[in-house]
Phi, psi and omega in degrees: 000135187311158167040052168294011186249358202270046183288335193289152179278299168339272194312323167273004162304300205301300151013277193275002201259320191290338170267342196293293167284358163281003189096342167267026198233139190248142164270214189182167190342092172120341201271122169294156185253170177298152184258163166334309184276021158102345167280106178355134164271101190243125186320158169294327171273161173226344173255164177320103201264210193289335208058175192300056200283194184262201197277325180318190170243140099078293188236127183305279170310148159341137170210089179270120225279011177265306190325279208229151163254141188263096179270090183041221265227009160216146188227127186256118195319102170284123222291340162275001186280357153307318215298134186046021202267000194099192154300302214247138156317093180307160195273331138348290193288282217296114192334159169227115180250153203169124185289315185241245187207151184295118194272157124252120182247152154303065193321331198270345208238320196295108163258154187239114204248118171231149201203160163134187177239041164243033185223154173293131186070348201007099180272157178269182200283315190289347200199045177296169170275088191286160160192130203264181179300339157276315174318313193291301221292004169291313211288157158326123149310174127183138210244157194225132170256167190166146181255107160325082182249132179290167157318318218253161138216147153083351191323296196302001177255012155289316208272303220272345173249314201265339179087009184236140186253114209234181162270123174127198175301161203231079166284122180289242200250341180274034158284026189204173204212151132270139194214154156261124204233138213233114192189233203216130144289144190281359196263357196265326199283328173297333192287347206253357168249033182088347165030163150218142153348314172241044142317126176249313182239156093322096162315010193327119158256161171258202200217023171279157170298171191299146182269165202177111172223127188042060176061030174227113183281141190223045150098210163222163196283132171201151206194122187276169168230146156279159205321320198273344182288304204297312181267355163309274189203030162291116192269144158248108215252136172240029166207154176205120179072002181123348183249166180284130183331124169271165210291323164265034144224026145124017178295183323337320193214125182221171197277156151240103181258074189321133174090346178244138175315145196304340191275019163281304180279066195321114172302171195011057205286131177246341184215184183176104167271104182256162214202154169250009169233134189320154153225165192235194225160148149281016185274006185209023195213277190281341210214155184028085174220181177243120171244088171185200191325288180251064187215117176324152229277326182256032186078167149244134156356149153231152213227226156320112158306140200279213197273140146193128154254187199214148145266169168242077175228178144269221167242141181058051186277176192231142176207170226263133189282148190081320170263188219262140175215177205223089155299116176238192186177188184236142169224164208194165181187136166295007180231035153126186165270132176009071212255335176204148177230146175265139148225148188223121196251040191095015169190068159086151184288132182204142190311150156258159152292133163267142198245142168083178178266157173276129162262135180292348211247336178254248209213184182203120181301164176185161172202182179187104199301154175224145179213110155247169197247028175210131178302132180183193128279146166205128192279125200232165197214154153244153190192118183255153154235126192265179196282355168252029153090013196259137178212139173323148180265185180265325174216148180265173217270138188267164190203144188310326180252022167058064153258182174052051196271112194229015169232162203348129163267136145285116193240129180274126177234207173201123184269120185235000000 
C-alpha cells in the first residue's frame, strides 16, 4: 500500500509538503496555495485563537474554578485537582480543548459517513458508505489507555520563563488528560468500508462549526493521517474512563490517534475521506506548524510531544516549616516511557520514586519527600527522562506560536 512508512508524523509531513508543491497532493474548501516563492501562505498568527463560538455556551460540563482555569472556549485541568485522583483523569477534570463551541448530537440520528477513491465503487460525499452508531457498537471492541495533549500545551512559560512572545492560548501545563478510552478500530471500519491497495490518506472531519477567521470560513476541523497511521492503531472511540463519551470530549464518537498531537484526535468525528491521492488541510498546512528565525520559511510541523513534568501543587502553594511532606507529581513524553525523574527543591537534583508501572502512551506518576526547615520562598523543579535519553532542558527551543514547549518549569512555592 502507497506510503506504508508514513507512521512517523515528521516524515509524513515532509512527504505531503514536497507532493503538495509538485502539485500532487489535493486540497480542499479554505485552503491557502504555495506563493510564488515556493513557501507556504501563512497568517501572521499561526495557532488557532478561542474561535467563532455560537450563542450556546463554548462548553457543556461544569467547570468549577477549583477544577479549571477558563481562556473562552477552552479549559485547562488545574494540576492540583489531580492531587490524589489516580492514574487515569476523571472526565470531570479532564482539559477541554474547542476550537468552536461543544456540538450536541444525537447518537440514534449520528451517521459516520466515508467516501473518496480510496474505497471500492469510490463513493461521494453525497452518497458515502454510513455506519451508524449501533453498527460500531456491533464491531470488535477495543480499549486503549492514552494520553491526549493540546500542540500548545506549556505555551505561557515561553513569555513567563523565557521572556518570548509567543501567540495562542496561555496554557500552563493542564493541556492534557489521560483517559481509557474504549471504541473500534479505524483500521476495522475501513476494511469494512471497501478499503483499496491504493489508498494513500485518510481525512477525519469534525462535526463542530465551521472555523471562521479574519472573514474566512476555512471549513470544518480536519487534519489528514495516512493510510499506514490509520491502520496501525488509531481508535474510533465511544467510551471514555468506561462511559460514553460526554459531549465535550467528542461524543458520539472521536478518533484517539496515539502518540500524534492532539488535533489529530478529531472530535464528533462525522465524515472520512479516503483518497488514492495525499491530502492537506489548514489544519497541517497553515495552523500547527513551528514558525520562526530558526525554522524554514513554510515551518515545521508539530508532531510528537516533548518531555514535561508537573507537581499536583498549586501555584504558590504553602507548606508548614519543619514538617514533613511528600511532593508529588506526573511526567510524560511523546516518544514512550519514562525512565527516571529529578526534583530539585534548592539544594540539587535527587531522584524521585515513580509510583505505578511505566506507560508507553500516558504518563508516570512519581513523589519525593521534603522537610524543609526554614520559612520563605521557594522554586521547586522538575525533570523527566524518557526511554529514548531525551531529559528536559532549562529553555525550550522558541517557535512564534509557542508550541511543544518541554523545559524545566519553574514553580513557586511558599514555606510558612
Amino acid at each position: 500500500m502507497t506510503g506504508s512508512g508514513l507512521t512517523d508524523e515528521a516524515t509524513y509531513d515532509r512527504t505531503r509538503i514536497e507532493q503538495w508543491r509538485a502539485g500532487k497532493a489535493l486540497s480542499r474548501r479554505g485552503m491557502l496555495r504555495l506563493t510564488a516563492g515556493g513557501s507556504l501562505a501563512l497568517t501572521a498568527f499561526g495557532s488557532l485563537p478561542a474561535g467563532t463560538a455560537s450563542a450556546a455556551a463554548p462548553i457543556v460540563k461544569p467547570l468549577p474554578p477549583e477544577f479549571f482555569e477558563v481562556y473562552g472556549t477552552n479549559a485547562e485541568t488545574r494540576w492540583e485537582a489531580l492531587s490524589g485522583q489516580g492514574y487515569l483523569t476523571p472526565i470531570d477534570r479532564f482539559f477541554v480543548r474547542n476550537h468552536t463551541a461543544t456540538p450536541v448530537i444525537d447518537a440514534g440520528t449520528w451517521r459516520l459517513k466515508l467516501f473518496g477513491t480510496g474505497l471500492r465503487g469510490e463513493p461521494t460525499a453525497e452518497r458515502p458508505v454510513e455506519f451508524t452508531y449501533r453498527d460500531l457498537l456491533r464491531l470488535p471492541s477495543e480499549t486503549i489507555t492514552s494520553a491526549i495533549e493540546c500542540a500548545g500545551n506549556g505555551r505561557s512559560y515561553f513569555a513567563s520563563q523565557q521572556g518570548q512572545t509567543v501567540s495562542g492560548t496561555a496554557w500552563k501545563l493542564g493541556a492534557i488528560g489521560v483517559a481509557r478510552w474504549r471504541g473500534v478500530r479505524l483500521s476495522t471500519v475501513l476494511a469494512r468500508a471497501g478499503l483499496t491497495r491504493h489508498a494513500v490518506d485518510v481525512l477525519p472531519e469534525g462535526l463542530d462549526a465551521d472555523y471562521v477567521t479574519g472573514g474566512v470560513n476555512l471549513g470544518k476541523v480536519r487534519r489528514p493521517l495516512p493510510v499506514a497511521k490509520a491502520l496501525q492503531d488509531v481508535l474510533l472511540a465511544y467510551e471514555m474512563n468506561g462511559r460514553p463519551l460526554p459531549p465535550d470530549h467528542g461524543h458520539p464518537v472521536r478518533l484517539v490517534v496515539p502518540s500524534w498531537v492532539g488535533i489529530s484526535s478529531i472530535k464528533w468525528l462525522g465524515r472520512i475521506e479516503v483518497s488514492d491521492k495525499p491530502l492537506v488541510s489548514p489544519w497541517n498546512t497553515q495552523y500547527y506548524r513551528l514558525l520562526g528565525p530558526d525554522y524554514p520559511a513554510e515551518g515545521t510541523v508539530v508532531t510528537r510531544q516533548v518531555v514535561k513534568s508537573a507537581f499536583e501543587l498549586p501555584w504558590d502553594a504553602e507548606f508548614a516549616s519543619g514538617g514533613r511532606h511528600v511532593l508529588r507529581g506526573r511526567s510524560w513524553s511523546g516518544n514512550g516511557r519514562i525512565r527516571r525523574v529529578e526534583v530539585d527543591t534548592g539544594d540539587g537534583w535527587k531522584p524521585a520514586r515513580q509510583v505505578g508501572q511505566a506507560a508507553d502512551r500516558g504518563w508516570q506518576q512519581w513523589e519525593i519527600p521534603w522537610r524543609p526547615k526554614v520559612s520563605g520562598a521557594y522554586t521547586v523543579r522538575a525533570r523527566a527522562t524518557d526511554i529514548t535519553g531525551v531529559t528536559q532542558p532549562d529553555v525550550a527551543p522558541y517557535n512564534t506560536q509557542g508550541y511543544l514547549f518541554g523545559a524545566i518549569v519553574r514553580h513557586p512555592v511558599r514555606v510558612v
